[in-house]
C-alpha angles and dihedrals in degrees: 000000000000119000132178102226088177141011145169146134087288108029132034120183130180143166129230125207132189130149092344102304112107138194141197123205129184130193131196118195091174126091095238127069110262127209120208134186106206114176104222127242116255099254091064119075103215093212095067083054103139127177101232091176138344140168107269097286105031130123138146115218128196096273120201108297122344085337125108125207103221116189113212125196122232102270090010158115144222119196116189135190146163 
């Protein structure tokens, strides 16, 4: 299952998921850091959110309700599991 949560002309996230693991990955193009609030599919419990790897800077925080607020560097990525 692949889904995009977020996109514009400067972000783009989206969440993979296979055999019960998930992952979600966001992507910045611009050269200024980007914030974005994404509400989670059903299947993800926002309170197992983990940052795996990210871009210095990066980071992705329990958001209000099933969202996340993820932080993306200028240039840069944030890739998140549980």
């Amino acid at each position: 299952d692949f889904r995009t949560l977020y996109v514009d002309d400067e972000a783009w996230v989206f969440v993979r998921h296979y055999m019960g693991e998930w992952v979600v990955v966001a992507l910045n193009v611009r050269g200024a850091e980007k914030s974005i609030n994404v509400a989670l599919p059903e299947f993800m419990e926002r309170e197992s959110v983990d940052v795996a790897l990210a871009t210095e800077g990066g980071n992705a925080l329990k958001g209000e309700g099933n969202t996340i607020d993820i932080v993306v560097p200028a240039y840069g990525y944030v890739i998140a599991n549980k």
